[in-house]
N, C-alpha and C positions, 0 to 999 in steps of 0.2 A: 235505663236499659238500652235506649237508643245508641247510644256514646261508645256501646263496649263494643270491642273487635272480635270478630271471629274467633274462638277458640282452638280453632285449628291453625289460625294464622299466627296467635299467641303461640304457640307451641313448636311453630315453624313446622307442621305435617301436613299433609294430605289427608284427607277423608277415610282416603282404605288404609292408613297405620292401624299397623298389629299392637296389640297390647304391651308389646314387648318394648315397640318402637315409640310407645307413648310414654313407657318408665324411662326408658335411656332419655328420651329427650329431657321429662321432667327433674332426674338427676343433675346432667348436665346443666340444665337454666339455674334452676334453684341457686348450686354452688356456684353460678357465676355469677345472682344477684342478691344473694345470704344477705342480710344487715349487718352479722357481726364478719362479713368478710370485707361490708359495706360503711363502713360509720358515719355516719352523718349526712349518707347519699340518699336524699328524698326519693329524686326519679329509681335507684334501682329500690327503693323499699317497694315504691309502686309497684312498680315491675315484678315483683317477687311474689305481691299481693294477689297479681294479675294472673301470674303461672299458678298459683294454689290453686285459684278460682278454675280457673281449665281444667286443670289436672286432677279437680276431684270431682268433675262432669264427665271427661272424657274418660275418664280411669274405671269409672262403671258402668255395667253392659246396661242399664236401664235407662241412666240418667243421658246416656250418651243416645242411647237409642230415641229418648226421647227429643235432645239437642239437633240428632240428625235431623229426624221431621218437621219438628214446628222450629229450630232455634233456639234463642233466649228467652222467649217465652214459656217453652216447654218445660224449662230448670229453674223459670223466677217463683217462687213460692207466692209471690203475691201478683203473680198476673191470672187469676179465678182458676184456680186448682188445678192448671196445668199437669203437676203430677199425680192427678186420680185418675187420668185418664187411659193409662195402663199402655203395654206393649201392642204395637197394630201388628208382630211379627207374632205367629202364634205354630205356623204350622210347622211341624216336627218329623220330618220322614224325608227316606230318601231312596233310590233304587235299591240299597241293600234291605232295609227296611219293608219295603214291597215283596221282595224276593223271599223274607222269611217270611212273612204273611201268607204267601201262596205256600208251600212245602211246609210250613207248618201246619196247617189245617189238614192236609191233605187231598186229596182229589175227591173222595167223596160228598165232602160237605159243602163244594162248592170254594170259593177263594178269597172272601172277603177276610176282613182280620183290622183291628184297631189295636195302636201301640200307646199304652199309657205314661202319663206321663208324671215327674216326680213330684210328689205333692208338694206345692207351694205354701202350703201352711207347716210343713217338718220343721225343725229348729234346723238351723243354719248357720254355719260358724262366719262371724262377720271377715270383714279382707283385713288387711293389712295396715298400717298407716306407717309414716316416715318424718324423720329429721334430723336434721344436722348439725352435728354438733364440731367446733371450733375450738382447740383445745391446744397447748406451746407445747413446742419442741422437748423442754422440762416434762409434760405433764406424760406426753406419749412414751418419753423413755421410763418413768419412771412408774406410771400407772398414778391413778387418781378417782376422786370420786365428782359426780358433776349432776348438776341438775338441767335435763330439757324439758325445756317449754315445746309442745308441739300442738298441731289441732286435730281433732277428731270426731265421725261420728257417733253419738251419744245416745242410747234410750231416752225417749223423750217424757220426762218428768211426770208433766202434766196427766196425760193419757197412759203410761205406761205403757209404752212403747205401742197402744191399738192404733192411734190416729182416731180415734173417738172420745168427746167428752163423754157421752153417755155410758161409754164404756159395751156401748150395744151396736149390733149391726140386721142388716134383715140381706136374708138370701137371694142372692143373684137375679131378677124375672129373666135374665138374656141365657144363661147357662143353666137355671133352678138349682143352683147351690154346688153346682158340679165340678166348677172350675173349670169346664173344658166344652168346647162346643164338636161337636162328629159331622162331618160333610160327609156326602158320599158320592161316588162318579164310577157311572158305570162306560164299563172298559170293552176291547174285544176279552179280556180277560176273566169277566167278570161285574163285581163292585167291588171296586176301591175303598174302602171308610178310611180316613184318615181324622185326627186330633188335633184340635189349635185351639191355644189359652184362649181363657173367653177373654174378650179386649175392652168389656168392663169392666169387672172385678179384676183385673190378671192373674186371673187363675184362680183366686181365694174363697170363690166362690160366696161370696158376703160384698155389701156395698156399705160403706160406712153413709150413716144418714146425717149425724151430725161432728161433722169432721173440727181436730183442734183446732184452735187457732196456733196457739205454739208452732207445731207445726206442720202446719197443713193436712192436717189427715195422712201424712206419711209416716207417724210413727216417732220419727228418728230429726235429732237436730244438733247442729255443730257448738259443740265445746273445746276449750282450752283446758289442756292440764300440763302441770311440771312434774315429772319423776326424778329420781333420784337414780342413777344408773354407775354401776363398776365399770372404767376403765383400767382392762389390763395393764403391767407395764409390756414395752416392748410394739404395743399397736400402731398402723401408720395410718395414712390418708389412703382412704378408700376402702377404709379394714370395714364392716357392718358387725354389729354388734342390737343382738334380738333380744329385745324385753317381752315375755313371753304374759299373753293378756293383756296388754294395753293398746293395742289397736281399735279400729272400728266393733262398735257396738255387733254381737249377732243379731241374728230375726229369730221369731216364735220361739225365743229363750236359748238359742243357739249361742255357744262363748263366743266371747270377742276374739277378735281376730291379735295380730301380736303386733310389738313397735320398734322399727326397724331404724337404727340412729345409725347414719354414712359421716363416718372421723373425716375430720377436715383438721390434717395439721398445718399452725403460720409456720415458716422460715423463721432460724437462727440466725441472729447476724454475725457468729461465727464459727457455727460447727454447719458440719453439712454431712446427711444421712446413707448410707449404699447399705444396704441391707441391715443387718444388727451391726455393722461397723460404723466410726465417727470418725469422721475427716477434719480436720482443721489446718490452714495455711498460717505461718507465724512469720513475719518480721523479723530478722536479724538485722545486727547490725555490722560492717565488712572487719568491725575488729573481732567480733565475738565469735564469728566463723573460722578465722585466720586463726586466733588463740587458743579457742575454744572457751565455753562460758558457762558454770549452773543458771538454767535459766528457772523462769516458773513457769508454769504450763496449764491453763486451762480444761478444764475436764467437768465432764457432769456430778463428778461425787466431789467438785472444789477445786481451787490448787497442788498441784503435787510438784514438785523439784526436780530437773533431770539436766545430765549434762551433755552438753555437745563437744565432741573428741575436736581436736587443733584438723582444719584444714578443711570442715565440712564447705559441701559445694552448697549451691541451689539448687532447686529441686531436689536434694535428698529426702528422704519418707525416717520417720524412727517411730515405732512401734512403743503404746502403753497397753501390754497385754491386759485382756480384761476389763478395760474402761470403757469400752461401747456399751452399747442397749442389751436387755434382756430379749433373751429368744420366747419366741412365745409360746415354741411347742417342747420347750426345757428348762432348764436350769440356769444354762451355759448363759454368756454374756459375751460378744461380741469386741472388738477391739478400736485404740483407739490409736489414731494415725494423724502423723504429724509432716506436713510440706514445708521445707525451708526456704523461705525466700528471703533472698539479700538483697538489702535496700543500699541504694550508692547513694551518700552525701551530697548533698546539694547545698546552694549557697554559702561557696567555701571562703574564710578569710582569707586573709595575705597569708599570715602565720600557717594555719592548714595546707596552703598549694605550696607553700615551699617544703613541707616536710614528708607529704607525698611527692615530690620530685625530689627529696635527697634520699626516699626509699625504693625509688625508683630508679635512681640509679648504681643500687648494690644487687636489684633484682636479676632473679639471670633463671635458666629455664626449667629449674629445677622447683624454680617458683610458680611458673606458670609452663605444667608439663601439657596440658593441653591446648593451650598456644604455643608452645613449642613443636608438636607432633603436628599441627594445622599448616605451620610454616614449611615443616620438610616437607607435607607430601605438596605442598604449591610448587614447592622446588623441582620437587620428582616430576610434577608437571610441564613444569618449564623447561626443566631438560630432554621432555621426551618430543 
């Protein structure tokens, strides 16, 4: 436990990051040190190991709360039960809070008033969890089915989710089973009562006597599972896609929370994506341009045949209606588009230079009308 870094500095935040500011980061690392975006890179497997481990301390208002005060200590399950030690934030009110307190009672009975709080033993639907899934250019257009591995919190076996072998607990002496302890403070106003989780039990009003070993008397402990999940066709990089109950375990029998998998599509090494359209650049050759040529033509549903007319340029675009990606909010299918680029000969024989100079010199401007129109307006230049 000595060795490990800050988890705030793992994550590249500050202390006071917002929950929001803790997902964006976490998204971001992740897809930049994936394994399978990674292959056979140890230091970022590490690294990848290392943002879970943050991210699912900081990612919880308890676990974090408990990381703010004591540390690594406070999150290691085997530095003496750290996490039985409950929330030291307990108190719940605020001036608005007070102000109903006073006008709710009313003037006659004086102005005290306690705001209760929601019971920590209700079922509780667990959060969220995530992963990434890496999946080809093929697979997004066409949809597919996949299996991820991801991790999660779990009901813990042993105890059944109490955090007790015994399965028994005894009531609170700090709170007497109430889950909440009432201060009061008397004011020009009056007295004040105000409510704070008791920072024994937190809140539960029970103290477990013989806590699991599994884990820890918290209940709950981390598992690995693979699902099996639908990709649409049509999906891109950064699409999210929810598996509904397979996230983190609930509390006091509350459903689990759902499993949130962020598409990570590799690069084509010859198509390239703009919306549901497919771009691709082709090679010609300066005779195939000039003649014209049936070429064959690359596309996601195979080869198909198309001809290029005598005299096409570079850069021309021609159009395979229909051959891009499925749209994902219809039917339609997107298109697929084609770049000409002429490739000029290189490392020419004898025989090749003399027959492009005996073509060369029947060529006249009708051959080359746009070197032709470049020459007059130099002209028009020169003479003005």
């Amino acid at each position: 436990m000595a060795n490990k870094r800050d988890y705030y500095e793992v994550m590249g935040l500050n202390k006071n990051a917002s929950e929001s500011e803790i997902k964006k980061a976490f998204r971001k690392l992740a897809k930049k040190y994936h394994p399978d975006v990674n292959p056979g890179d140890k230091a970022a497997e590490m690294k990848f190991k290392e943002i879970n481990e943050a991210y699912e301390v900081l990612a919880n208002k308890e676990s974090r709360a408990r990381y703010d005060q004591f540390g690594h200590a406070g999150v290691d399950p085997n530095f003496g039960g750290a996490a039985q030690g409950g929330s030291p934030f307990g108190v719940d009110f605020n001036f608005q809070d007070i102000f109903q307190d006073f006008f709710g009672g009313g003037f006659g009975g004086g102005f005290g008033g306690t705001r209760r709080k929601t019971d920590p033993n209700a079922p509780r639907r667990g959060s969220d969890s995530e992963a990434i899934l890496n999946i080809s250019f093929e697979e997004a257009a066409k949809g597919c089915k996949k299996y991820v591995s991801y991790k999660f919190i779990d009901t813990c076996k042993n105890c059944r989710g109490t955090g007790s072998l015994s399965r028994n607990s005894q009531a609170c002496a700090n709170c007497k089973g109430s889950g909440q302890v009432v201060s009061s403070q008397r004011t020009a106003f009056g007295v004040i009562q105000t409510v704070n989780t008791c920072s024994r039990c937190s809140g539960k009003g029970a103290v477990i006597t013989n806590p699991c070993r599994d884990c820890s008397g918290d209940g709950f402990v981390q598992n690995s599972k693979k699902v099996e999940i639908s990709v649409p066709a049509g999906i891109d990089s950064d699409h999210v896609l929810k598996v509904n109950g397979h996230g983190n375990a609930g509390k006091n029998g509350g459903p689990a929370g759902d499993l949130h998998v962020y598409i990570s599509v590799r690069p084509h090494p010859i198509f390239e994506r703009k919306g549901f359209d497919v771009w691709c650049d082709i090679p010609f050759t300066l005779t195939q341009v000039s003649l014209g040529d049936e070429v064959v033509v690359p596309t996601l549903d195979g080869k198909v045949k198309y001809k290029i007319h005598e005299g096409t340029q570079p850069g021309d675009i021609f159009k395979l209606s229909g051959k891009g990606i499925k749209n994902l909010n219809n039917h339609s299918r997107g298109d697929q588009y084609i770049r000409v680029n002429v490739e000029i000969p290189r490392n020419l024989s004898t025989k090749q230079k003399e027959i492009l100079k005996e073509f060369d010199k029947y060529s006249n401007g009708k051959n080359y009308q746009k070197r032709k129109n470049f020459i007059d307006k130099i002209r028009g230049l020169f003479l003005d």
